[in-house]
N, C-alpha and C positions, 0 to 999 in steps of 0.2 A: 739343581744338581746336574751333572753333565752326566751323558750314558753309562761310564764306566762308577761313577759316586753310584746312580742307580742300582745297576747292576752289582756291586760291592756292597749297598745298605742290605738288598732284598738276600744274595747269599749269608749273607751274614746277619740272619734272621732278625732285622731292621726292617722298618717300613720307609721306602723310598717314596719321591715327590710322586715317580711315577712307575707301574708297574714294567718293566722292560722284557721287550724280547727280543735276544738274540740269537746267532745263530755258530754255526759252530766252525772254527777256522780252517779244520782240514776238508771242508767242500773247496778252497781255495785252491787247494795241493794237485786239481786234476785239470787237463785242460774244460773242463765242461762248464766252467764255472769262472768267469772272466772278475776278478775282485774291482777292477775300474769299473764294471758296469754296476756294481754295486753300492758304488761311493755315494751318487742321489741320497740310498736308502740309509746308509749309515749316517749321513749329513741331518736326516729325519728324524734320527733316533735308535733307528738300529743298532742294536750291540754284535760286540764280534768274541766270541771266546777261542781264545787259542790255547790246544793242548801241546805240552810239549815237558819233555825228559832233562831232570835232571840229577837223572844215574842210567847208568847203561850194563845190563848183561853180560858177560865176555866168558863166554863157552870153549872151556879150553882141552885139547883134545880131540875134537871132533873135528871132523870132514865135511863140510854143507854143501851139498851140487842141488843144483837147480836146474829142471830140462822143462822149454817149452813143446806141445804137439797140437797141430791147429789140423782139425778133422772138419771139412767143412765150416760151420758157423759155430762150431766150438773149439779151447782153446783150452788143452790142458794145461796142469802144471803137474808134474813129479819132483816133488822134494825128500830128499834122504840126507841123513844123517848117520854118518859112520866112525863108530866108536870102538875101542882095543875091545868091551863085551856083545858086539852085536851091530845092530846096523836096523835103522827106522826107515820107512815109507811112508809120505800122503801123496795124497792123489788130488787137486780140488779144478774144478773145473766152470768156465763162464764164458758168455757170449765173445767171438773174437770180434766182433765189431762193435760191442759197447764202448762210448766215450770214457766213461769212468765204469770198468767191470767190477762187477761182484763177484767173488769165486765163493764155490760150491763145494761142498764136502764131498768126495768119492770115496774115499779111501783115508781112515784118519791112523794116526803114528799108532793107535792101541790096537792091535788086534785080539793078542793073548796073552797070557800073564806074564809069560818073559818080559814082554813089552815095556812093561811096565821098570823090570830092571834096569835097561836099558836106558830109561828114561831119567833111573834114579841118578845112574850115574852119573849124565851128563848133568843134572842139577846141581850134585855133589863138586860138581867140576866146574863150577858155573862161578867167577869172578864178579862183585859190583862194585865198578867203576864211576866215579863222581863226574857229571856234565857239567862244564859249565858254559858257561855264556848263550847256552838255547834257552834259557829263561829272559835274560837280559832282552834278545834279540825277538823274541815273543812279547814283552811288553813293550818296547817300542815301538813294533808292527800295531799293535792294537791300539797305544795310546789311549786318548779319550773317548776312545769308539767301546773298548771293552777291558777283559781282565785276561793275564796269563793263569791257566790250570796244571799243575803239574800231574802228569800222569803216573798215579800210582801202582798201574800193573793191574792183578785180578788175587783174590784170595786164593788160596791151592785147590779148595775143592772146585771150585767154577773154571781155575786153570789147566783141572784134568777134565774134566765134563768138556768142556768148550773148546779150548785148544787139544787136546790131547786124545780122547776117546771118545768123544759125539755123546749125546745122550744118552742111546736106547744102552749103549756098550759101559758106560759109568753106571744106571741104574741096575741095569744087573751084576756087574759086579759088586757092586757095593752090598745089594740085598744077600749075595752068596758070599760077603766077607771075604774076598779077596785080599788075601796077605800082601801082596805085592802092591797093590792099592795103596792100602794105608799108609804101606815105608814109605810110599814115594811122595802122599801124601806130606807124612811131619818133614819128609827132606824139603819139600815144595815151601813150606811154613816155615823151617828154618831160613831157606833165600828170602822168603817176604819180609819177614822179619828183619834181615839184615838191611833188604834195599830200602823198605820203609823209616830203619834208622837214619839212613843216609838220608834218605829224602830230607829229615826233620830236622837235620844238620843244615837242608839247605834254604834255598831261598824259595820265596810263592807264601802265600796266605792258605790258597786250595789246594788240594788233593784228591783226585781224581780216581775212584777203582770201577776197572771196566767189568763189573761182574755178571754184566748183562741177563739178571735175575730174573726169573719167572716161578711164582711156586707149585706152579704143575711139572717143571721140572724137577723138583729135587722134594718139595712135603716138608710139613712141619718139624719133622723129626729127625729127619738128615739137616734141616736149619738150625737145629738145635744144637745138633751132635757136633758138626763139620763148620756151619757158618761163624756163630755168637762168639766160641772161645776164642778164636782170630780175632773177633770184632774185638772181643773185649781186652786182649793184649795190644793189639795195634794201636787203635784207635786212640788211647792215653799218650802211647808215644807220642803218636804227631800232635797231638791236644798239648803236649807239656812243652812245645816247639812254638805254639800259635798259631798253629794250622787247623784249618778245620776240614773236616774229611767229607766226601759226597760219595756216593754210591751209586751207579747208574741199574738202577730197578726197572725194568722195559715193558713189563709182562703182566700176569695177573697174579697181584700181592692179599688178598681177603684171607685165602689159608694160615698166611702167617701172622697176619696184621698185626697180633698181642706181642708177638716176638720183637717186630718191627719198632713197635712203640717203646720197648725195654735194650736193646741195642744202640750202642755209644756215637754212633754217626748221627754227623749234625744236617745232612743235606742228602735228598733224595732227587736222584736225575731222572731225567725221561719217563716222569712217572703219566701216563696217560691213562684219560677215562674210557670209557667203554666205547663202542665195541673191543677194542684192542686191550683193554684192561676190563677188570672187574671192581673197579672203586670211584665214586665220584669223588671231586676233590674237595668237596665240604665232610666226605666218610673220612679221606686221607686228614684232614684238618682236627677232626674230632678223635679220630685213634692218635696221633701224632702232632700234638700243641705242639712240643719243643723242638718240629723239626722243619728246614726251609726245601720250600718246593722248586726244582726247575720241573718246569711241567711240557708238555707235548703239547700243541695243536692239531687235534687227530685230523690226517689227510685227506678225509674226506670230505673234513668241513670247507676247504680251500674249494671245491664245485660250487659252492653254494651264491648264488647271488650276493653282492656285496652288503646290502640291507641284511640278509640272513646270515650271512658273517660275520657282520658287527654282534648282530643278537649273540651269536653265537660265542664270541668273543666278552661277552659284557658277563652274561651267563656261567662263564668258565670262571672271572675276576670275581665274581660275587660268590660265588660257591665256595674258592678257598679263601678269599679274604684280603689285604692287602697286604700284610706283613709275612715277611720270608716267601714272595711268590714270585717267580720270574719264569716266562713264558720262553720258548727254545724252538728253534729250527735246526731237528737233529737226526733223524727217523731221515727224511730224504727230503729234499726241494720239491716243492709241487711245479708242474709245468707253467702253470699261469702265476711266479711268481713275482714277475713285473707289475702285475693288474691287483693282486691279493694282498702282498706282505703290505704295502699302503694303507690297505684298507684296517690290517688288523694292529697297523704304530694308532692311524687315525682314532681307530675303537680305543686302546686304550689312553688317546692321551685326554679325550671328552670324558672318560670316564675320572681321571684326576685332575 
């Protein structure tokens, strides 16, 4: 099998020749990351997953400015958004001298419950428009090295949590039943619904949702209430298309695990073991037979001695199994990843 057949048996809860891991296309998008210095490692074995749109947003009505402010070795950003009911702020902020910055949340578009109007609006207002040819041009980039994923957005409640109001400010409103919540809420799930239609109209095998899941953020019971009924309307959809749907799950999954296992998605992303998570992946295996793993290699393990990486590496294939498992560089590059990613094609290709 060639990387990409790999990669496509293991998603597609298949047992491939060989377990693969690859790594994720948009580290490629920033200068920090030279995709020629890479080519060795793909020629190895390396797979390369590329995310990419095919439907696009169009926010109509609003105003979007964008200001940058560099204080010293920080480097704000103020974005607003101004609409005929109101008018949003965020504030995020990150290193001015990182190669590839990560911005930080200061200031998120929720403050108070207006906010939330405001928000609906522009949802209400929100067009989805059909992409085409960034699939095309994503799986020809990738070729036999890997697979195109289409990016399917974030369910609403993880899309107000995350993008819209940070945590600490969604879990209390939600607990005091914030009216404005909710509308914006079923408005949120009406556009998912719509763009997810579209998605299934179009082309890709995968579907991708960024819902960047932890369930100490959100508890059994808002999973129940907010996550499952999405899952369980969507996910048919693009199921009755040939798509199969993955979920990028980041965090510690035990609280919900039962849930997890009864929920119509067929693939769990970035699912990592402890410390960063709370699940080994032989636990993940046994709550969840019918579903395929992309898994993490936790960052830590990449200091470790080469001999104690391969262990380390062998240990992880054994624990969840060989079918539906494919391993991922996604979380971040480790620095010594000339010296390492070697090491962990080598582990798994003695091990099939």
């Amino acid at each position: 099998m060639t990387t990409r057949q790999n990669l496509t048996t293991a998603l597609n809860g298949g047992v491939p020749e060989q377990t693969p891991l690859s790594v994720l296309g948009w580290f490629f998008t920033s200068p920090r990351y030279d995709f020629d210095e890479w080519l060795p490692l793909f020629n190895q074995g390396l797979g390369l997953l590329a995310q990419c749109q095919t439907v696009t947003l169009v926010e109509h009505g609003v105003e979007t400015t964008v200001e940058h402010q560099v204080e010293g070795d920080r480097r704000y950003t103020i974005r607003q958004k101004e609409t005929p009911v109101g008018t949003l702020q965020s504030v995020t902020v990150n290193s001015a001298r990182a190669p590839r910055p990560m911005e930080w949340d200061l200031e998120h578009w929720i403050r108070e419950p207006k906010d939330y109007k405001i928000l609906q609006w522009i949802v209400e207002n929100t067009e989805v428009v059909p992409q085409c040819g960034e699939f095309a041009r994503a799986e020809e980039w990738v070729g036999d090295h890997g697979v195109a994923v289409v990016a399917g957005g974030r369910t609403p409640a993880m899309t107000i949590q995350i993008d819209y109001a940070g945590g600490e400010r969604f879990a209390l409103d939600v607990a005091l039943k914030v009216e404005e919540l909710f509308e914006l809420y079923e408005a949120e799930k009406r556009l998912f619904m719509e763009a997810n239609r579209t998605i299934a109209a179009g082309p890709g095998r995968f579907v991708s949702w960024f819902e960047q899941f932890t369930a100490s953020m959100l508890g059994p019971k808002r999973y129940a209430e907010l996550l499952m009924p999405v899952y369980g309307e969507a996910v048919p959809v693009l199921e009755k298309a040939g798509k199969r749907v993955m979920v990028q799950y980041n965090g510690k999954l035990r609280a919900v695990a039962d849930q997890i296992a009864l929920a119509p998605f067929h693939v769990v992303e970035l699912l990592t073991e402890p410390p960063e998570g709370d699940m080994r992946l032989d636990e993940c295996r046994a709550a969840w037979p019918d579903k395929a793993f992309r898994a993490n290699i936790n960052v830590g393990l990449y200091s470790l001695p080469p001999d104690e990486l391969c262990q380390a590496i062998t240990a992880k294939r054994e624990r969840a199994g060989k079918q539906g498992l494919a391993f991922e560089l996604a979380e971040d590059i480790p620095a010594n990843w000339r010296e390492t990613v070697p090491v962990v094609l080598r582990a798994l290709q003695e091990l099939d």
